[in-house]
C-alpha positions as CSV (number, residue, x, y, z in Angstrom):
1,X,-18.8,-1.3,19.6
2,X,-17.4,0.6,16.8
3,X,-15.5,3.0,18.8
4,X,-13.8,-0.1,21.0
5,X,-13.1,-2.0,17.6
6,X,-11.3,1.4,16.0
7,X,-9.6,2.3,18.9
8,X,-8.3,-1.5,19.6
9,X,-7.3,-1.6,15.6
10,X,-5.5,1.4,15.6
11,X,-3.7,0.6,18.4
12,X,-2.5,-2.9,17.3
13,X,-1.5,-1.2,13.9
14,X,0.5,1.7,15.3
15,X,2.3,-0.3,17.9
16,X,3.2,-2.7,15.0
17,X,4.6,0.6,13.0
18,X,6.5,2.0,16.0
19,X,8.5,-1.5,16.1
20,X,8.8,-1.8,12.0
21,X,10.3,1.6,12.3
22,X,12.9,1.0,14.3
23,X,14.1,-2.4,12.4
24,X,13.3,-2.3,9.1
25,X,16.3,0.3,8.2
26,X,19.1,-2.6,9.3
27,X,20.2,-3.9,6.3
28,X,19.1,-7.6,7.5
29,X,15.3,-6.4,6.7
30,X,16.1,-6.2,3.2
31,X,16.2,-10.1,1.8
32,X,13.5,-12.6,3.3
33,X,14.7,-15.7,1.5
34,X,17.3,-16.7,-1.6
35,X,16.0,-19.5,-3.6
36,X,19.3,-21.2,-5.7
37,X,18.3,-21.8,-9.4
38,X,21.1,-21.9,-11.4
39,X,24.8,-23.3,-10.8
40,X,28.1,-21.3,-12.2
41,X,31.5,-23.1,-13.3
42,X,32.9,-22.3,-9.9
43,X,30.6,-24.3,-7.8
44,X,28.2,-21.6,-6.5
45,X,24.6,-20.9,-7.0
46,X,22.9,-17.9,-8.2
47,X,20.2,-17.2,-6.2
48,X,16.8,-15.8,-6.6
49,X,16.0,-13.2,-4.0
50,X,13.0,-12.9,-2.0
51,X,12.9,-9.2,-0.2
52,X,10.6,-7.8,2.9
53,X,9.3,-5.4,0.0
54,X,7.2,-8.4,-1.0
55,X,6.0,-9.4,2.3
56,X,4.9,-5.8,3.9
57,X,3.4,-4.7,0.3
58,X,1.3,-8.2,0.4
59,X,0.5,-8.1,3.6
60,X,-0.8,-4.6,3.5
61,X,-2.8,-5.5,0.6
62,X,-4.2,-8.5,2.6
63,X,-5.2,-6.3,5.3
64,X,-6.9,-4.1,3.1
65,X,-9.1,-6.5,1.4
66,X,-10.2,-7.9,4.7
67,X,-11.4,-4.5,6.0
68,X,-13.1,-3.5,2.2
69,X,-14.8,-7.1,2.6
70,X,-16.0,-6.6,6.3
71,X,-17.5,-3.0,5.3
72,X,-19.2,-4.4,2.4
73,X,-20.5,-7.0,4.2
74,X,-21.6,-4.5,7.2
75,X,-24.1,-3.0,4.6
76,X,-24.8,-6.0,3.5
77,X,-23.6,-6.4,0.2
78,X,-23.6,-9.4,-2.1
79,X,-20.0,-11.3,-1.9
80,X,-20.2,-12.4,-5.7
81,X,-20.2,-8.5,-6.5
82,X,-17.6,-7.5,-4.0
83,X,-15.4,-10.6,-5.0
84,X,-15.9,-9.0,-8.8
85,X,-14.9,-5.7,-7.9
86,X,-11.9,-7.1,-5.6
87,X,-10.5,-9.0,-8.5
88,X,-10.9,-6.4,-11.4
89,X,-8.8,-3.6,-9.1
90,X,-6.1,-6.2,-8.6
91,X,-6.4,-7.5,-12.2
92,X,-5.7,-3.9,-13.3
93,X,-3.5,-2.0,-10.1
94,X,-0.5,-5.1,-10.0
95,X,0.7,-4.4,-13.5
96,X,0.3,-0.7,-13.2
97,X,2.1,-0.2,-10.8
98,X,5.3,-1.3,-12.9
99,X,4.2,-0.1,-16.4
100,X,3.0,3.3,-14.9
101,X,6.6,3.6,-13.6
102,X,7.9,2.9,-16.7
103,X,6.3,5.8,-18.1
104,X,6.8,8.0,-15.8
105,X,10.6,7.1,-14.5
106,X,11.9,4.8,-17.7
107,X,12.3,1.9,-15.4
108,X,10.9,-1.5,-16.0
109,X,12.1,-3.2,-12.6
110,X,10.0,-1.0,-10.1
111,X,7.2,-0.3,-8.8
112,X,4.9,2.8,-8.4
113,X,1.9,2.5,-5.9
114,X,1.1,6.3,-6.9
115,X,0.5,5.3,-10.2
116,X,-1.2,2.1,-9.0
117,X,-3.7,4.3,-7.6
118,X,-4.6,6.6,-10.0
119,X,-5.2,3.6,-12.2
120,X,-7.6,2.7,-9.4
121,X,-9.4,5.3,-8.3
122,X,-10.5,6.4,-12.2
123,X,-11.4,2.7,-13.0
124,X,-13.1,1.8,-9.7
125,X,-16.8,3.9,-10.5
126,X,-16.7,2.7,-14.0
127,X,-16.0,-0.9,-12.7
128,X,-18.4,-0.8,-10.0
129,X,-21.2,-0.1,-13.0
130,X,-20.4,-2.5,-14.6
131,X,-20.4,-5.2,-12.2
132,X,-23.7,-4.2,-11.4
133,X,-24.9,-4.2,-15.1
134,X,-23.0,-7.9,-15.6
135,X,-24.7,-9.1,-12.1
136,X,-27.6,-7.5,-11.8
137,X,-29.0,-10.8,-10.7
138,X,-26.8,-10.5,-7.3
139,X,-28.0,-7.9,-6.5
140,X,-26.6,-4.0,-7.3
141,X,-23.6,-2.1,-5.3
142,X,-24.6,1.3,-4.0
143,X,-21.6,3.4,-6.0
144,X,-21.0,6.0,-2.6
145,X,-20.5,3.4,0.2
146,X,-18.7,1.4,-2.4
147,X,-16.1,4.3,-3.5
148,X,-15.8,4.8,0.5
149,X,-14.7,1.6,1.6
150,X,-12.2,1.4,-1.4
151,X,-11.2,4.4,0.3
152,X,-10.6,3.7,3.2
153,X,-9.2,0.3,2.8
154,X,-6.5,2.1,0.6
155,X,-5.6,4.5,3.5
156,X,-5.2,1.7,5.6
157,X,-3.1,-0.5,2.5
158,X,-1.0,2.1,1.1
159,X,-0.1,3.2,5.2
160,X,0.9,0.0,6.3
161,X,2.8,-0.4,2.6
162,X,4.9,2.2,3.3
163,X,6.7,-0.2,5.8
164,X,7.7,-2.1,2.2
165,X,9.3,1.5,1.7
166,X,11.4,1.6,4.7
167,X,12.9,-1.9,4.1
168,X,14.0,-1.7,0.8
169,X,15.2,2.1,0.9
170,X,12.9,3.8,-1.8
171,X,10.3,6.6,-1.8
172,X,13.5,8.1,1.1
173,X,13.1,11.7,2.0
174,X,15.6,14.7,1.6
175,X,18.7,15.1,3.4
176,X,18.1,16.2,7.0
177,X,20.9,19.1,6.5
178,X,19.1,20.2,3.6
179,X,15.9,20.7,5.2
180,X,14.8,23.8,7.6
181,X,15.7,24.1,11.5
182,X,12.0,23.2,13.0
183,X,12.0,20.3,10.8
184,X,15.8,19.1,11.8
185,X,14.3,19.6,15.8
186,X,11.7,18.1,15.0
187,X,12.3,14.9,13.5
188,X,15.8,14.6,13.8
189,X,15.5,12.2,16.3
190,X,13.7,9.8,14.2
191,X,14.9,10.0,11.3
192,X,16.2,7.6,9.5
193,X,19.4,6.0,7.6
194,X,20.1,3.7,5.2
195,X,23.3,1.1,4.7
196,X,24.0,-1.6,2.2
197,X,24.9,-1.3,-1.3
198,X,21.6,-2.9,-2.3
199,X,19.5,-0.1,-0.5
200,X,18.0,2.3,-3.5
201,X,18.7,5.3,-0.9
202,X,22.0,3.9,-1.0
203,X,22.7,3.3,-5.1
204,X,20.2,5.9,-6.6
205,X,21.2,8.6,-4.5
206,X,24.4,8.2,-2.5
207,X,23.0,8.3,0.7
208,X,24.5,5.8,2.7
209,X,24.7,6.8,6.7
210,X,23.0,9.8,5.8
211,X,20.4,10.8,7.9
212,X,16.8,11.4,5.7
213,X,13.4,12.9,6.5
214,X,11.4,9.5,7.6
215,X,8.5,10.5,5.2
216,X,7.8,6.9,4.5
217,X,7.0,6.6,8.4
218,X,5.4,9.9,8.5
219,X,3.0,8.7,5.6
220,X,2.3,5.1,7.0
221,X,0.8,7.3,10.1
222,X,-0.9,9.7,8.9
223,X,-2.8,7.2,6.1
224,X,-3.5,4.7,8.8
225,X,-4.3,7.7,11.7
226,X,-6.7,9.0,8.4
227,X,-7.6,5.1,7.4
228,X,-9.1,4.8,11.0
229,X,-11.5,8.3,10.9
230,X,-12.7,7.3,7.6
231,X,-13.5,3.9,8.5
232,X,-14.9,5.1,12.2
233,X,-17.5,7.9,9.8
234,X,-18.5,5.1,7.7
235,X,-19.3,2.4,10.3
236,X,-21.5,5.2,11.7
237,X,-23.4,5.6,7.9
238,X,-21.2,8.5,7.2
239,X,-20.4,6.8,3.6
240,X,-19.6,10.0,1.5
241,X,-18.1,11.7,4.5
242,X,-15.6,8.8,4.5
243,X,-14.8,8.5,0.8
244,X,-14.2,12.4,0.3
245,X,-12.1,12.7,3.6
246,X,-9.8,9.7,3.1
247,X,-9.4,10.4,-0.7
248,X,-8.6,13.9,-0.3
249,X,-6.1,13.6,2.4
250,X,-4.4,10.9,0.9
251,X,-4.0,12.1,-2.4
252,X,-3.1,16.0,-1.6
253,X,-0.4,14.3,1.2
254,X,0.7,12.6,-1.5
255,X,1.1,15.8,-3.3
256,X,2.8,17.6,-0.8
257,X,5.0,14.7,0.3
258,X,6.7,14.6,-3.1
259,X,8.4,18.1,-2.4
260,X,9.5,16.5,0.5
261,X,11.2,13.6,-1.3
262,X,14.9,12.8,-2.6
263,X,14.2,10.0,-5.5
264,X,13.7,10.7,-8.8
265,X,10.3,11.7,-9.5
266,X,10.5,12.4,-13.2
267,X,12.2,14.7,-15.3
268,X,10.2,18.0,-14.6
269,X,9.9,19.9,-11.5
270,X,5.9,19.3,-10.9
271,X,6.4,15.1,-11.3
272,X,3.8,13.4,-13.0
273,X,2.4,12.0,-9.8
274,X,1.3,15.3,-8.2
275,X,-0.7,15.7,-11.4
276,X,-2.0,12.3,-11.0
277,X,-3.0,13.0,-7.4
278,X,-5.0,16.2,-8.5
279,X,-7.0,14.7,-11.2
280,X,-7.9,11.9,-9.3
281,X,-9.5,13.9,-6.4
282,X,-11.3,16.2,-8.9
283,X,-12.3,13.2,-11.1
284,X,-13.9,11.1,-8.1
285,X,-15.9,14.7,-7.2
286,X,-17.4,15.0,-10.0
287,X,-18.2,11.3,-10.8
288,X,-20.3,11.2,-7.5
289,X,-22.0,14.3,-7.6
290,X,-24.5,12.9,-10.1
291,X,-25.1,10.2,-7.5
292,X,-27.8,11.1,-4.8
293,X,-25.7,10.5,-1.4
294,X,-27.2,7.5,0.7
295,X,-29.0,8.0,3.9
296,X,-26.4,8.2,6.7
297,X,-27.6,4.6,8.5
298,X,-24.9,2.4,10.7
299,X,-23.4,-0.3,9.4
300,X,-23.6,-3.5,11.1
301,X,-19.8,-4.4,12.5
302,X,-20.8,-7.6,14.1
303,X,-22.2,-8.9,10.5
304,X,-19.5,-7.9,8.5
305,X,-16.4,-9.2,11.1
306,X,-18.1,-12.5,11.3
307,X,-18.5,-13.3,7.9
308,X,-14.5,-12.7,7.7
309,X,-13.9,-15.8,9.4
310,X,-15.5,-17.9,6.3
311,X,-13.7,-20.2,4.0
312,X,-14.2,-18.6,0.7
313,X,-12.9,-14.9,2.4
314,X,-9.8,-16.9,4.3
315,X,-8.7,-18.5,1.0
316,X,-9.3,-15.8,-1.4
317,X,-7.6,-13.6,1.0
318,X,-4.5,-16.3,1.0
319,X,-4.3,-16.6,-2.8
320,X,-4.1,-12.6,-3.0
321,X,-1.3,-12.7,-0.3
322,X,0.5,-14.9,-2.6
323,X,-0.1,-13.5,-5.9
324,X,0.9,-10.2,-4.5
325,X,4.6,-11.9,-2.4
326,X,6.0,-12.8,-5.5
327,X,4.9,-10.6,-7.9
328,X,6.4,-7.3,-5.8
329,X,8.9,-9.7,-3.6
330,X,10.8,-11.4,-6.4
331,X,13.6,-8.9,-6.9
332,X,15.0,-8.1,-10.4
333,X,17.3,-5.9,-9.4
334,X,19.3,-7.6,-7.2
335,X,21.6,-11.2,-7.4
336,X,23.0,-13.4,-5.0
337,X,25.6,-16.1,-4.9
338,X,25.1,-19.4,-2.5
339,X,27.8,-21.6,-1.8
340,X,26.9,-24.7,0.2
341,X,28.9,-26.6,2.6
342,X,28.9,-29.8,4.8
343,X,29.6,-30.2,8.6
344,X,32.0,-33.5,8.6
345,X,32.6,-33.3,12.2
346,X,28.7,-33.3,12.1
347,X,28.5,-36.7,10.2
């Protein structure tokens, strides 16, 4: 059963990348929605714009949360505990992800899911403590399987965020001229190029028509194609196998994908972010070596997809969707002017 429902996942999400990939660099893929707000002297509106960023970023954070919830509940933990943990990451990820960015890049209107993540992965065991210490009376979170299915539900997030990437043009890879011959061979016929003036590819970097390395796509593969081991090893009670393998691949791709990258990473030549990446891995190490690894026992898939299909999960799962759509989907750096019409031959 765990094999079919991997296999049958993977699938579905791969498929669903191989079509994203192939859209999302039209420039139509860009804006979801204009809201009008405000009316000028000339008649038109300005218009509050609503991107695809928004949508693929909370819908990859929606999928993640489902798949952290249905492990926990697999190994039957306590929902009040894994609602606690759920909420603090959020509480403390969303807004880093902008002020990290500011820090690192000087820019207060984007967003960094690499600083996101640090922020998570060093607050996660100390938030997972003290959830335990606050609820002991719900019962207590083993720390391993915990850390794992964060984990793994990250691979699966940050992979299927990457789509968020494609459509709005950031996190773009190098020039495909400027790269070696294999790699021109190789991925040359997929890679990718961007058009519109509000593309960042296109504003930050000049690259309009040019063809780039598809490292977003690349990236959304591999995390999901690593996503899917990791959560595969620790249906099967393989917890620290799962939360060593997907954190270390994810974080030293990470690494090596910024050499591979065309946007401005910081000022030096290591970027911040690599360091993050490397401190993370070796932090998480040495946090959970002073915890005795569980006994490697399966966790129950059938208990932990069918309590995804309750209320509480469905709604809570539909607030985060939200939250997440308009704080990441309400674009600051782009305008719009609407101009409304009537149809009198249509009266």
């Amino acid at each position: 059963m765990n094999t079919v429902f991997v296999l049958a996942l993977g699938a579905c999400l791969l498929a669903f990348q191989g079509w994203m990939f192939k859209v999302l660099t039209k420039e139509r893929w860009q804006f979801l929605a204009t809201i009008p707000f405000k009316k000028n002297e000339n008649g038109e509106w300005v218009g509050l714009n609503l991107t695809y960023y928004g949508v693929f970023t909370a819908t990859s954070l929606a999928i993640g949360v489902l798949l952290f919830v249905m492990m926990m509940e697999s190994v039957n933990n306590s929902l009040i505990l894994t609602a606690v943990v759920i909420s603090a990451l959020l509480a403390i990820c969303l807004p880093s992800a902008r002020l990290v960015a500011r820090i690192v890049e000087g820019k207060s209107h984007t967003f960094t899911i690499g600083g996101a993540t640090f922020v998570g992965i060093i607050s996660a065991p100390l938030l997972i403590e003290g959830a335990n210490a606050l609820l002991a009376d719900y019962g207590e979170l083993s720390l391993i399987p915990t850390m794992a299915a964060i984990s793994v539900a990250y691979s699966f997030g940050e992979g299927l965020g990457r789509l968020a990437c494609v459509s709005f043009g950031c996190c773009y890879g190098k020039r495909m001229d400027q790269l070696p011959t294999w790699v021109q061979k190789v991925f040359g016929p997929m890679s990718f190029s961007f058009s519109g003036e509000t593309r960042k590819a296109c504003y930050a970097s000049e690259l309009h028509g040019v063809r780039v390395l598809p490292i977003q796509a690349i990236t959304s593969v591999l995390y999901v194609l690593c996503g899917l081991i990791g959560l595969m090893t620790f249906l099967e009670g393989y917890y620290f196998f799962a939360l060593m393998f997907t954190l270390v691949f994810t974080q030293f791709w990470r690494l090596y994908s910024e050499t591979l990258r065309a946007d401005h990473r910081g000022g030096s030549k290591i970027s911040p972010y690599q360091i993050m990446t490397v401190v993370a891995v070796i932090y998480t190490a040495i946090f959970m070596s002073f915890y005795p690894a569980p006994e490697a026992a399966k966790a129950d898939l059938m208990a932990g997809l069918s309590f995804l299909w309750t209320p509480e999960v469905i709604l809570g799962v539909q607030l985060i969707w939200l939250v997440s759509f308009f704080y990441t989907g309400t674009s600051t750096v782009t305008s719009s002017n609407l101009r409304f019409q009537l149809h009198k031959d249509r009266i």
